[in-house]
Structures are given as structure tokens and as C-alpha cells.
C-alpha positions as MATLAB code, in Angstrom:
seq = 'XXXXXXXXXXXXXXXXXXXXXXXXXXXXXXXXXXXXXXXXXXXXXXXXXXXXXXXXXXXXXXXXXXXXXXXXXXXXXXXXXXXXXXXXXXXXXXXXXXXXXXXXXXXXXXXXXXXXXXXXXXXXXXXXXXXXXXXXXXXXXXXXXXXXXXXXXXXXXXXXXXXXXXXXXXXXXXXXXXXXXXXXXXXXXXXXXXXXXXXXXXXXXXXXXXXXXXXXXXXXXXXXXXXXXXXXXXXXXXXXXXXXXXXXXXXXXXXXXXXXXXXXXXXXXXXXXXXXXXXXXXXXXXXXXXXXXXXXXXXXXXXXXXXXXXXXXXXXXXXXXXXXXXXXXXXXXXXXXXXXXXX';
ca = [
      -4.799   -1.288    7.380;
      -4.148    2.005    8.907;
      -0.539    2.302   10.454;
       0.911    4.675   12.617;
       4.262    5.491   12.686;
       6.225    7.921   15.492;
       9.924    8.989   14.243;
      11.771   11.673   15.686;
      14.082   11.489   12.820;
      12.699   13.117   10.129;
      12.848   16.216    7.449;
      14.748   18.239    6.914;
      17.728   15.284    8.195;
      19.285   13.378    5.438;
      20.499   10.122    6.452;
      19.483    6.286    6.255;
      16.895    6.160    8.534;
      14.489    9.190    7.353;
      15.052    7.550    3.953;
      14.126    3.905    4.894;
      10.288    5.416    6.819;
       9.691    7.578    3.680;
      10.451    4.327    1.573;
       8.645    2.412    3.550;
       5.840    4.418    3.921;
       5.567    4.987   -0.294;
       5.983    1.106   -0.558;
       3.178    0.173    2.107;
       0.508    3.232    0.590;
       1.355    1.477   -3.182;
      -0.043   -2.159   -1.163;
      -2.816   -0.118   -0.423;
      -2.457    1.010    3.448;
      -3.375    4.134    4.946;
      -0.109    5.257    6.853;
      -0.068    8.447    8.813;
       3.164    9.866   10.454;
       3.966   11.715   13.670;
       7.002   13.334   12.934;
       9.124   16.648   15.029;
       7.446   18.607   12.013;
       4.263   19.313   14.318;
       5.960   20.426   17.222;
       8.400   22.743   18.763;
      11.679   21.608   18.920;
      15.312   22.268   20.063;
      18.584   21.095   18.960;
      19.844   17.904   20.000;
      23.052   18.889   22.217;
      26.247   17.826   19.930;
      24.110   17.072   17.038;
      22.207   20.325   16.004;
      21.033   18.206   13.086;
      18.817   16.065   15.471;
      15.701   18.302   16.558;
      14.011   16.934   19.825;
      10.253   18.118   20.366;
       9.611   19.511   23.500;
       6.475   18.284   25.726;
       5.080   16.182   22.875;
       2.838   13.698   24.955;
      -0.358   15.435   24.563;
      -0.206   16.358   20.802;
       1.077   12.105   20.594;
      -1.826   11.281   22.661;
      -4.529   13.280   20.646;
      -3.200   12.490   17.112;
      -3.150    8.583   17.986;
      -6.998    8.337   19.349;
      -7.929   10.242   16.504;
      -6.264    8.039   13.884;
      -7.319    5.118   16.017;
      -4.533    2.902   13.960;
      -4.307   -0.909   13.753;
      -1.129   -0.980   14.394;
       1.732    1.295   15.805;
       4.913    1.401   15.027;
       7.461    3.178   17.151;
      10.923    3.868   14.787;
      12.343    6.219   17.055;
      13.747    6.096   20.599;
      13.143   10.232   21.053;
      10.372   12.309   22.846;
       7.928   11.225   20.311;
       8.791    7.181   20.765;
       8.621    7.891   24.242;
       5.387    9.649   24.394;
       3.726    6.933   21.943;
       5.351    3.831   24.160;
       4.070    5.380   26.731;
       0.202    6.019   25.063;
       0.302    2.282   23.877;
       1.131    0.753   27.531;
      -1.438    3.020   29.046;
      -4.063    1.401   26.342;
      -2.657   -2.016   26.464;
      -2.079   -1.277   22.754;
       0.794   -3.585   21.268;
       3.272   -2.485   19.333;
       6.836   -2.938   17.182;
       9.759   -0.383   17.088;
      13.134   -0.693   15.521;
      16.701   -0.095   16.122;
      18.215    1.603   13.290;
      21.619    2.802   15.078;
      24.258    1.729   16.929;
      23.103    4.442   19.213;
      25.001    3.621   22.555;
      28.020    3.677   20.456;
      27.457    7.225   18.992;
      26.601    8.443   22.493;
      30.208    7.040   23.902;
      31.861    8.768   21.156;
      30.748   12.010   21.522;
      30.120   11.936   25.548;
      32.083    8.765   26.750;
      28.836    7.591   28.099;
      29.736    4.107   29.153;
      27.808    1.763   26.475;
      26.107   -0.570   29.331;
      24.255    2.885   30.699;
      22.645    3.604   27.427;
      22.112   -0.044   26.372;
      20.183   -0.495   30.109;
      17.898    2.736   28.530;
      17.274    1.304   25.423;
      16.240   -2.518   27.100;
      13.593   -0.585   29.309;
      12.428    1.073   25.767;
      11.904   -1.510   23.835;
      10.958   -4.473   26.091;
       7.256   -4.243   25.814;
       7.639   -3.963   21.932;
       6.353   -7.003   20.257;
       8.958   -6.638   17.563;
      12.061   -5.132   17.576;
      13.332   -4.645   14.211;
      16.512   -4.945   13.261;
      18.557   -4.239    9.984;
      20.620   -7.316    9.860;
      21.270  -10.481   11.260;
      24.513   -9.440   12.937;
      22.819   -6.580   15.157;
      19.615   -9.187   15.591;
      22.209  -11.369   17.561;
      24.477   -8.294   19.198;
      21.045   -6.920   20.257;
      19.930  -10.463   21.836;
      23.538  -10.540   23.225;
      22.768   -7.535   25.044;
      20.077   -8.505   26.472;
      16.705   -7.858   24.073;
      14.002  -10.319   22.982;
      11.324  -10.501   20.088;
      14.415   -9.328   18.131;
      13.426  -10.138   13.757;
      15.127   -8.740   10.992;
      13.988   -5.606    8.631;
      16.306   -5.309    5.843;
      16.878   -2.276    3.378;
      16.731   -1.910   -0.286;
      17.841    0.857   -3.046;
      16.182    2.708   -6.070;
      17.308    0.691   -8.833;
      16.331    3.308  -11.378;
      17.208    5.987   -9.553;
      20.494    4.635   -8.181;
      21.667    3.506  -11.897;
      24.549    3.184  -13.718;
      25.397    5.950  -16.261;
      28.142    8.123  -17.935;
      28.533   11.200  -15.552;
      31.218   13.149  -15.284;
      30.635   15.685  -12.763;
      33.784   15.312  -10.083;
      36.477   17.272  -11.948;
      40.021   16.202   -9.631;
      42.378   13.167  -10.745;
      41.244    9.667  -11.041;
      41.048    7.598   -8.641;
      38.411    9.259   -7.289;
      37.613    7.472   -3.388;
      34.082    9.265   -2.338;
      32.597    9.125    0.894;
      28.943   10.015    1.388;
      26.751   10.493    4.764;
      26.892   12.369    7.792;
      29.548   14.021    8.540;
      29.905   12.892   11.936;
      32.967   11.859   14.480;
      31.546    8.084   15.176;
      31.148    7.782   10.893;
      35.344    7.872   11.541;
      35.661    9.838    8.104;
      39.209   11.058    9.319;
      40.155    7.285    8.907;
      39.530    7.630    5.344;
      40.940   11.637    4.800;
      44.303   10.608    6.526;
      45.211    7.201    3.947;
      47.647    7.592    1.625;
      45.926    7.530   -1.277;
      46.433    8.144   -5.337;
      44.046   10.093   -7.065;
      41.715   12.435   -4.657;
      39.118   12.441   -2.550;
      35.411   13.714   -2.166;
      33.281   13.973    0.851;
      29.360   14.806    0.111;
      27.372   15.311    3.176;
      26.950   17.644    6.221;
      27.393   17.774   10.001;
      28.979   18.945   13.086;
      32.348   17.402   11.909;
      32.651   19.165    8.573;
      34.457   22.420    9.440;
      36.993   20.900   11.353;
      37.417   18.603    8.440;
      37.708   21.059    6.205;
      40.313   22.813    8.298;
      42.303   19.905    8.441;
      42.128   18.596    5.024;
      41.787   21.243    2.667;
      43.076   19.209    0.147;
      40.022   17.082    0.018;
      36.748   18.189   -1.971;
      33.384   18.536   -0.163;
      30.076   18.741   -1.014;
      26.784   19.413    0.879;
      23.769   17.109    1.252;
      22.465   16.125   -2.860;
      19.481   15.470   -4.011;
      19.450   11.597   -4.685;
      19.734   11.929   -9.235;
      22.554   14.525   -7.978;
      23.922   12.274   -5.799;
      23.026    9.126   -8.272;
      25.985   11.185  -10.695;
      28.605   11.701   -8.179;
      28.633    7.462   -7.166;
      29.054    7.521  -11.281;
      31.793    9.640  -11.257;
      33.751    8.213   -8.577;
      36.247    5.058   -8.869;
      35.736    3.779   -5.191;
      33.017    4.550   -2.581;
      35.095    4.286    1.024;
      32.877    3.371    3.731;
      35.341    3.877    6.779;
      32.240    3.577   10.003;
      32.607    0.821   12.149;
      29.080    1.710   14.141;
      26.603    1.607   11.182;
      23.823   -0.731   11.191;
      23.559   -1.148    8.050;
      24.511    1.606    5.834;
      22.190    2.554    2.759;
      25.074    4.344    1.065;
      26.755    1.100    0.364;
      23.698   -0.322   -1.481;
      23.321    3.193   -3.860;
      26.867    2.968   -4.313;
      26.823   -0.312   -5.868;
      23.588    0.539   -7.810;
      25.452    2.827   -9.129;
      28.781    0.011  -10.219;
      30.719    1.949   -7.870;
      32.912   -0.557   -5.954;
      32.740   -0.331   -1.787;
      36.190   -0.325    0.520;
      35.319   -0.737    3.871;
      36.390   -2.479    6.879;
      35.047   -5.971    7.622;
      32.738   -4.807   10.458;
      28.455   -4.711   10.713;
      27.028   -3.080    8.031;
      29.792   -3.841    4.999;
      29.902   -7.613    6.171;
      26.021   -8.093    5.887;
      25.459   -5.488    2.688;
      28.278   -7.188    0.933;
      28.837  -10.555    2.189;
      30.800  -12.923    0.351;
      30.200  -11.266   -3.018;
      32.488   -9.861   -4.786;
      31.412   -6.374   -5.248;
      33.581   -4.763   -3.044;
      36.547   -4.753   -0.411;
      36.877   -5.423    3.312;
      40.074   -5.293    4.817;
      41.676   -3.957    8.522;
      43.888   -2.189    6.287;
      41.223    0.721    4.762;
      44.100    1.608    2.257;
      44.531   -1.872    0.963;
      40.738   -2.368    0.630;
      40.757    0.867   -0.948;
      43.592   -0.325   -3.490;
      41.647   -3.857   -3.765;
      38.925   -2.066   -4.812;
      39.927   -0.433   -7.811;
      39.888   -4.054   -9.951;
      36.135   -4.552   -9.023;
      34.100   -4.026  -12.609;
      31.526   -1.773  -12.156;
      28.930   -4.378  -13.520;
      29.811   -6.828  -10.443;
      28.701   -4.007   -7.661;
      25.875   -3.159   -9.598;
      25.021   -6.760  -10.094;
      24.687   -7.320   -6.249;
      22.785   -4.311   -5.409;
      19.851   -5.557   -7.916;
      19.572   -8.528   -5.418;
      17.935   -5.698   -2.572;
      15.000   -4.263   -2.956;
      12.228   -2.007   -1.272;
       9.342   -3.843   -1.708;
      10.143   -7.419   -0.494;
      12.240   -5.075    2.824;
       8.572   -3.445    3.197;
       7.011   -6.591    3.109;
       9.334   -7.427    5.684;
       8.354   -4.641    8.092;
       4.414   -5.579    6.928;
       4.562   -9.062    8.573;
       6.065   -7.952   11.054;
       3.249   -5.530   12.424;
       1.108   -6.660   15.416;
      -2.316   -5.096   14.815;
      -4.629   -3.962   17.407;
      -6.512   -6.534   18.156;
      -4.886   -9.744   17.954;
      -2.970   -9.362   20.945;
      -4.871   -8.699   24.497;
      -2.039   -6.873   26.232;
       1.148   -5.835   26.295;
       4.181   -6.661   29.176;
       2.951   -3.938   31.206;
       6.091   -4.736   33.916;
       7.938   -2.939   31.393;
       6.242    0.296   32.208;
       7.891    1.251   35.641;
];
């Protein structure tokens, strides 16, 4: 089958959701499928405002339009809701074409927090954009029902997986401070709440691997803290060794992929009992949930390293791609799309 899929989140970003389309789309070409991307990489682009990181391509319908008749795909998937999701929804109503997209963020959420956007204004946007999919994805069953609470149909469920031999455990040494070590990895963003985790009293010390437009204010604040930029993932694989407790302090994360490579990695997870921590760790006992981040953080220290690792060899990429597989709608075996949507 050939599949299109539109992102505007894509190289050169690190962060779950670039990670989960290349996955996806190295899982889906191994079944045999001929994927081809349309990615901000073909077009001009300009910084996201607040979030440099994020590069929005700039009058992107006609290079959409052309690439998609060419391919002539059998199904579409739209990840993103960008430029380039907007200029492929809008290609795909025009043709009667259907087609799934997915909601990877708590996006209304990030917008409040950096614009105090009120959340029913940007959930209102993102109804209109994905009402005429045929499948909205979501990452767990949590979101799947706050999405439908909201207001959203043809909501089913995509889950995640890890790299089980790249995310491993092993003997690494290479975070030289005092033991504990608590770790935080991801963007380094205000709605990830990271200052949550820099301000607990803690033993031991603290790392914080990632970038973003929160890091030098961090780093001004807390220069007792060790940072480290955006690893390559056997770099990164050695620092979840070398740590004693992977903090996950977000309460807006859909999911969170970090918590899964963590645990492939036996390092335990302190987080608070919110999305994302509740359905990655569940009632398992590989790591800690708590209102209290400092107690979960303490709780977490007696977790074996064998338990966390146990529970992330339960996830895994190809039955996740499988997932996103069935859930497809190819061209053909539907005769229209809700075209009311389009106004």
C-alpha cells in the first residue's frame, strides 16, 4: 500500500512525536509498504513564535497539492495540525479523499501556558480540524475519552513502543555528580514543568538532557543542576543507565516516550499520577506516582532496575504500527468524506 503522511513536526526537532512517524514509518516499509513523507524539509519556513524549535512552512498548499496527485496514495494520513495538515485536509476534502490524523499533544494546554489562550478557543480549532478525519488517533485511552469529552468522534487508540535493544540495560557510567542521580530528559519547555522537579529537595543531584526555549533561564536559576543538549539515542541509552531515577514532572504529555526508554533502560520513573505516567505505567510496579514529586522521587529509589525494565519489554513498535495500519482508511473503500466539515 502506498501511504502518505503530512507532519509539520519533523527533523531537525527531537521529541516524541518526530520519533514515533520515523518509527512508524521504518516499521510499516519492513511490512512491505511504500510510505512517502511531506515534511517542513521541502519548504520555506519560519519560526514558530515562542517555540523557535517548531518551523512552520509558509504557503505550502501548492507544493501539498502537487506532491499528493503525484504519489496518488491509498491512504493519507494527516499527523500534524500545522500548515502542511492544513493544506493536505484541505486537498483530501476537495477530492472527497478520506483520511485519519492523530493527536499527539495536549496542544490547547501548551498554547494556554505560553499565551493564556483560553483552552475552549483552541479545542473549538482543533474539532473543526479533525472532524472529517475518519480516525483520530490517539495515544492512550485516557486522552481517547478526554478527547470524546471534548467533543471529537471516530476517536481509536495508537499506542507507542521503545527500542528494546537500543534502549537496554548496561553498565555505564558516564554522569560523574553524587548518587542519587534524578534525570530528566525532553524538551526543555515551560508546560514540561521541569522547574517542579529543579526546585525539590532532593539528595544526590540532578541532570537535565534536552534543549529549548526554557533552558537558559534554567540554567540561570539552577546552576547547580547539570545539563546536557539533545543525545543521540545509544548516548542517551547510557545516561538512563547512569542515572538512579528518571523524574517525569509534565502534567500535559500524552503519552511520554521518555518514560518507556527509561524503563528499557531499568531506570525507575517518579512522576505525578496524571495522563501519560498513569497509562505508561499503570498498576505495575516499575515506578512512582505521587502528588508529592519528592516522595515519588524518594519511592522510587527501592524500584530494582529489572522490574522497570521488565514492563517496558511489554511495548513494542511493531504491534503500535500495526495499530496505526488497521487503522488506515484507504482510498477507495469509503465514497466521501463529511464535507460539512469544510466551511
Amino acid at each position: 500500500m502506498r501511504i502518505m503522511i503530512v507532519t509539520d513536526a519533523w527533523e531537525p526537532q527531537v521529541n516524541g512525536v518526530v520519533r514515533t512517524l520515523k518509527q512508524t514509518r521504518f516499521e510499516l516499509e519492513k511490512l512491505g509498504h511504500e510510505i512517502q513523507m511531506i515534511t517542513p524539509l521541502e519548504f520555506k519556513t519560519i519560526p514558530c513564535p515562542t517555540y523557535p524549535d517548531i518551523a512552520l512552512s509558509l504557503f505550502p498548499k501548492k507544493k501539498v497539492l502537487e506532491r499528493m496527485k503525484s504519489f496518488n496514495p491509498d491512504a493519507i494520513h494527516i499527523a500534524t495540525e500545522g500548515p502542511l495538515g492544513i493544506a493536505a485536509r484541505s486537498y483530501a476534502i476537495k477530492n472527497k479523499l478520506p483520511f485519519s490524523t492523530a493527536y499527539h499533544t495536549r496542544f490547547p494546554e501548551y498554547v494556554k501556558a505560553r499565551t493564556a489562550i483560553p483552552l475552549a478557543i483552541t479545542y473549538k480549532f482543533l474539532r473543526w480540524f479533525h472532524d472529517p478525519s475518519l480516525a483520530v488517533m490517539a495515544p492512550t485511552e485516557v486522552v481517547k475519552k478526554d478527547l470524546e469529552a471534548y467533543g471529537f468522534t471516530n476517536v481509536v487508540l495508537w499506542t507507542r513502543g521503545v527500542d528494546l535493544d537500543i534502549f537496554k540495560m548496561q553498565d555505564a557510567k558516564v554522569l560523574n555528580t553524587a548518587h542519587p542521580i534524578f534525570l530528566y530528559v525532553g524538551r526543555v519547555a515551560v508546560e514540561k514543568n521541569i522547574e517542579a522537579f529543579l526546585e525539590l529537595k532532593l539528595p544526590g543531584s540532578k541532570w537535565v538532557v534536552g534543549d529549548g526555549p526554557a533552558l537558559a533561564g534554567l540554567k540561570a536559576k539552577y546552576p547547580e543542576v547539570s545539563y546536557l543538549g539533545v543525545l543521540q539515542q545509544e548516548e542517551l541509552a547510557k545516561v538512563y543507565a547512569s542515572a538512579d531515577v528518571f523524574v517525569f514532572p509534565s502534567k500535559t504529555d500524552t503519552f511520554g516516550l521518555v518514560l518507556l526508554e527509561a524503563m528499557a533502560c531499568g531506570l525507575p520513573v517518579a512522576a505525578y499520577p496524571v495522563t501519560g505516567p498513569i497509562d505508561v505505567i499503570g498498576n505495575s510496579n516499575s515506578g512512582a506516582m505521587n502528588e508529592d514529586l519528592r516522595q515519588a522521587c524518594l519511592d522510587a529509589l527501592n524500584i530494582p532496575r529489572e522490574v522497570a525494565r521488565a514492563h517496558a519489554e511489554k511495548f513494542s513498535w511493531a504491534v503500535a504500527s500495526q495499530q496505526f495500519l488497521n487503522h488506515l482508511k484507504p482510498v477507495g473503500s469509503h465514497t466521501s468524506v463529511k464535507i460539512a466539515s469544510l466551511a
